[in-house]
N, C-alpha and C positions, 0 to 999 in steps of 0.2 A: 888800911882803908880799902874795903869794897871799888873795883874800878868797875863803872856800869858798862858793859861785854856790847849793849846795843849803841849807847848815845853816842860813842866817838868813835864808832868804828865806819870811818870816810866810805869803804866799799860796801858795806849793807846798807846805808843811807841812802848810795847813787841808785845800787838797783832800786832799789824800793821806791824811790822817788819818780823812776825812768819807769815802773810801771802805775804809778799814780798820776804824769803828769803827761805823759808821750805813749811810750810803749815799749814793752820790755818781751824777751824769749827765755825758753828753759826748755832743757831737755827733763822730762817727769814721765815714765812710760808706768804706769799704774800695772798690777797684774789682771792678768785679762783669764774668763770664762766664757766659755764658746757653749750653749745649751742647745737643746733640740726636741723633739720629741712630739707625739700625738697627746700628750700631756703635760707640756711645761710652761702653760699659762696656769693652771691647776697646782704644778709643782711649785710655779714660784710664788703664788698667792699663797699657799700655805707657810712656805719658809718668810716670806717679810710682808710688815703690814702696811705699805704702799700698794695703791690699786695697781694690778700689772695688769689684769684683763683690757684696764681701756688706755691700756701705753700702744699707741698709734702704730703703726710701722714708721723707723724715722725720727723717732722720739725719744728721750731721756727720763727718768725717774730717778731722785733722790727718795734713797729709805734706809731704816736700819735693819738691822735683822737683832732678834733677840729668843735668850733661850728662856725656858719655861718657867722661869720666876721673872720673867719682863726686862731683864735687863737687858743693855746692847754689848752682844757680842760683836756687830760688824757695822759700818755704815757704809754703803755702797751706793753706785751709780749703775742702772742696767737698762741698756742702749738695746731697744728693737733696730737691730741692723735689717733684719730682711724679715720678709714673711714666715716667720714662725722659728728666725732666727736668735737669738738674745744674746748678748754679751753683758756679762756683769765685772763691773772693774771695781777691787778690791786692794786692799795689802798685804791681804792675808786669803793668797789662795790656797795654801795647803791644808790652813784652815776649814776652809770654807767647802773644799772638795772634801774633809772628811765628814763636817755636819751634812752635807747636802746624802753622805755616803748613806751616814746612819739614819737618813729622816726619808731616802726613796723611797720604801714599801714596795707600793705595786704602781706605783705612776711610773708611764713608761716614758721615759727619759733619756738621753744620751749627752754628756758633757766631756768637754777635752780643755783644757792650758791651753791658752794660746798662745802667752805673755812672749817666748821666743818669736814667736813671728810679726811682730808688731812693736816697731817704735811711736812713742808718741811726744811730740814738742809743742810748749804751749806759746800761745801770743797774745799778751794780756793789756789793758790799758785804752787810754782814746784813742787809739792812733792804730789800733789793732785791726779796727775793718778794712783801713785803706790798706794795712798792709797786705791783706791777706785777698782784697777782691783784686791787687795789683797782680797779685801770683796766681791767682787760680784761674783755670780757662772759665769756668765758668761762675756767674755772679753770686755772691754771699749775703748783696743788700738786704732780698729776703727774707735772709733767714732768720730763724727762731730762736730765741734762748732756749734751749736743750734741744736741738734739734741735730741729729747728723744726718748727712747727705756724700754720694760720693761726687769726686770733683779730681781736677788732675795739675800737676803745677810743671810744668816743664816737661811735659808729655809724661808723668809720671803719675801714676794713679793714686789716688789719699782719699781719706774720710776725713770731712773738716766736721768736728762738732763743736758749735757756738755752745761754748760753755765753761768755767776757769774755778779756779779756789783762790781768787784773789778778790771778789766782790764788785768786782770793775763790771760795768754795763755792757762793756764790749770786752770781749774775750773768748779765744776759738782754740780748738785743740786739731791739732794734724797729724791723723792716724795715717803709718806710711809699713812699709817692712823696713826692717833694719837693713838691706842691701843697698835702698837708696838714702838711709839716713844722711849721709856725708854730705850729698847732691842735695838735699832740701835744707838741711843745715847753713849750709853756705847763702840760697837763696835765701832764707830767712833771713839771715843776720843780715845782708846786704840792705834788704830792705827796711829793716825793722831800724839801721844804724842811718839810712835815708830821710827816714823821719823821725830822726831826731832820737830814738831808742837807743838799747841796748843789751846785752847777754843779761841774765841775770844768773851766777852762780851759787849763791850762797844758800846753802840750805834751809839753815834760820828764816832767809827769807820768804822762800818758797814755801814751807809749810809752817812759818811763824807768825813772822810781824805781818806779811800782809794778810792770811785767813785772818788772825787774831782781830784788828784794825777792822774790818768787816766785822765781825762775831762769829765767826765762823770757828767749828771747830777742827781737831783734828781726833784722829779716835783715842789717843790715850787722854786726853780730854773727858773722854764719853764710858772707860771703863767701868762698872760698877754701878752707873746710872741706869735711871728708865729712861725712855722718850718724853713723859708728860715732866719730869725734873729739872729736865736739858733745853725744854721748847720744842721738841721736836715731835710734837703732837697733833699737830695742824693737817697732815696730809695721809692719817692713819685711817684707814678702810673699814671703820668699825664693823659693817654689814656684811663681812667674811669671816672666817675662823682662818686663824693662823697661829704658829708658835708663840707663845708669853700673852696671847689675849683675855686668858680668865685673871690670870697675874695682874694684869695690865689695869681689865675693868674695874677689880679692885684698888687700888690708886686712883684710880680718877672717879671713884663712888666717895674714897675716905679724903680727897684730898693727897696730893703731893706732902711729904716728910719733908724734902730738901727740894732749891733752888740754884740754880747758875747765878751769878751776880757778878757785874762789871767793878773792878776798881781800879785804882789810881794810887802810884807809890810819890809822894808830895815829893820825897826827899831825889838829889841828884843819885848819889851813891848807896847803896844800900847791899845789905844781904839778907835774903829773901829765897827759901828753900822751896821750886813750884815742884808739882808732881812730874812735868815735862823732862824733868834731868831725870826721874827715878827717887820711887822710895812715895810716902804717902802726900807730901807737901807740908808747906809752916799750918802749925795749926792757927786759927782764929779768935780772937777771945773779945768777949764785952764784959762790961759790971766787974772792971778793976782787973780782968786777968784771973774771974774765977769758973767761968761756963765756957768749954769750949764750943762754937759754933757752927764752923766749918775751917777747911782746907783752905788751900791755894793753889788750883789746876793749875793755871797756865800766869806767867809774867815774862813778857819781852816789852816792846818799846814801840809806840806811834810816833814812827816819823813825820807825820801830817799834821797830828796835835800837839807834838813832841812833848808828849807823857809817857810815863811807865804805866803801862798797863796791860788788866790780864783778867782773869775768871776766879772766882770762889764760890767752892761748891757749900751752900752754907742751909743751916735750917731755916725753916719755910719760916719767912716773915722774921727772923731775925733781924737782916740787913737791911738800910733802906738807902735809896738813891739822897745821897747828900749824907749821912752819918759820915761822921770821922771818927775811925778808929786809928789802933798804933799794933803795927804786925810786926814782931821782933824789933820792939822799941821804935819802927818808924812809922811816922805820919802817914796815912791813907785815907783817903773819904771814895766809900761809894758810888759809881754811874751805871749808864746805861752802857751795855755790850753792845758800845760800838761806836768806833772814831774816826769816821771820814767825814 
C-alpha cells in the first residue's frame, strides 16, 4: 500500500502550520538579474507582457515571459530597485540570460548575475510584520505588498520586500549579501521562535504545500501552457507588442483549448503519478475510462483543510467543480484552486 509522503509526515505539518498560524523562516535566494540601460523599460516590455513602463521605482511585478507560440517559458518577479535599475528574480538565469542574448537587437542594454552577491530569507505568516518591524531600524507598517525598500537590521544594511510564495497577507523577503547571512539568520530565527514561529526546512514545503494551498504555482506547473489556460491573464498589457502576443491574441479570440482545475484525492492512501516528480502525469479520464481529458500537474497535501490536493491541466469545460471522477481507480471530485 501507497503510504501518503504529506499526511504523516510530523515535520512538514509543523512548518506548514507555523507559517499558516504564527510565522515561519526559510532560506530561498531566487537567481537574481541586475539590468540597465537607456533602453531597458523598452527591453523589458518587449520580452514579458506585464506593464514594466509604469513599475514605479520601489515596486514589484509578477509576469511571465513567453516565446513566440505564447507559451511560458519563465515566470518571474522584476523589482525596480532604483532609478532605471531592475532586478529580475528567476530560476532560470542561464536561461534567461541567453533568451534576453538572442532577443537584444539594438536596444541598448547592459545585464550581469547577481545571484552570488545576494542572500535572500523569507518571513512568512501573521506574525511576520511584528517580526520583521522588531528588527529593522526603520518602520515596515507602511509598506506595500510588492513593494521593496532599503532598511538595516542590526546596523546591517538589507532590502526588505513585502512579498512571499506562501499566500499569507503578510509576508517580507530580506535581501542581505551573503557575508552577513549568518548575522541576520540568527536574528531572524530568534525572533521569528519569539513569537511563537519557526525554521521552516522542507522543501516540499516551501515551494509545495504551502504555494499549492494558496493556488499558486510553481513553473514546472506552468510548462507547456499559455497564460490565459493557467489564469494568468489578468495583468497582460495588451496595448504593447511583446514576445508570444499574436500567438496569445489568437487564444483568447478562439477561446482557451485547456484549463487548470482544482482537485481533491477522497482516498487516505493512494498512488497518483503528478507531473511534479517528472514525466507527463496520470492521465484523466470520464465516460467509463474512454476520452482522455487531461493530466495531473501538481498533488501534495492541505494541511489546513487536510485534503489531498493538487491541479489538472484538463480540456476546457470538461471538468467541473463538484464532478467525481476516479484517477487510477481512486475517488476524486473537482474544486476550486485553493484551500486556506
Amino acid at each position: 500500500m501507497y503510504k501518503n509522503i504529506f499526511k504523516y509526515d510530523d515535520m512538514k505539518r509543523s512548518e506548514h502550520m507555523a507559517v499558516r498560524n504564527t510565522v515561519g523562516w526559510y532560506y530561498w535566494t531566487h537567481q537574481l538579474l541586475e539590468i540597465t540601460g537607456p533602453d531597458v523599460v523598452a527591453f523589458l516590455d518587449s520580452l514579458y507582457p506585464g506593464n514594466i513602463a509604469s513599475l514605479a521605482v520601489g515596486r514589484d511585478r509578477y509576469t511571465t515571459m513567453l516565446n513566440e507560440q505564447g507559451e511560458i517559458i519563465d515566470d518571474v518577479v522584476i523589482m525596480h530597485v532604483s532609478e532605471g535599475t531592475y532586478w529580475v528574480s528567476t530560476l532560470y538565469a542561464t536561461k534567461t540570460d541567453d533568451w534576453w542574448y538572442y532577443h537584444q537587437g539594438d536596444y541598448d542594454v547592459e545585464w550581469t548575475e547577481i545571484t552570488e552577491d545576494w542572500a535572500m530569507l523569507a518571513v512568512q505568516g501573521p506574525r511576520s510584520r511584528d517580526v520583521i518591524e522588531t528588527l529593522c531600524t526603520e518602520s515596515v507598517v507602511g509598506q506595500k505588498f510588492f513593494e521593496i525598500r532599503d532598511n538595516e537590521i542590526n546596523g546591517i544594511s538589507v532590502k526588505i520586500n513585502r512579498a512571499g510564495y506562501t499566500g499569507e497577507k503578510w509576508g517580507y523577503e530580506i535581501y542581505m549579501s551573503p557575508d552577513d547571512l549568518e548575522t541576520i539568520e540568527a536574528a531572524v530565527n530568534a525572533e521569528v521562535t519569539r513569537n511563537g514561529g519557526k525554521r521552516v526546512t522542507e522543501f516540499q514545503v516551501m515551494a509545495w504545500t504551502l504555494p499549492t494551498e494558496a493556488g499558486i504555482y510553481y513553473m514546472r506547473d506552468l510548462a507547456h501552457t499559455n497564460p490565459i489556460e493557467v489564469g494568468l491573464d489578468k495583468n497582460i498589457c495588451w496595448n504593447k507588442d511583446f514576445i508570444g502576443k499574436d500567438a496569445l491574441l489568437k487564444v483568447k479570440e478562439t477561446g482557451a483549448e485547456r484549463e487548470m482545475v482544482g482537485f481533491e484525492v477522497l482516498a487516505d492512501d493512494f498512488y497518483i503519478r503528478a507531473k511534479q516528480y517528472g514525466g507527463p502525469g496520470e492521465p484523466v479520464y470520464i465516460d467509463s475510462e474512454e476520452e482522455e481529458v487531461g493530466r495531473v500537474s501538481k498533488l501534495v497535501y492541505s494541511y489546513v483543510r487536510e485534503v489531498n490536493n493538487g491541479y489538472i491541466l484538463a480540456k476546457k469545460g470538461a471538468l467541473k467543480i463538484g464532478d467525481h471522477i476516479r484517477i487510477h481507480g481512486y475517488d476524486c471530485v473537482i474544486t476550486e484552486k485553493k484551500w486556506m
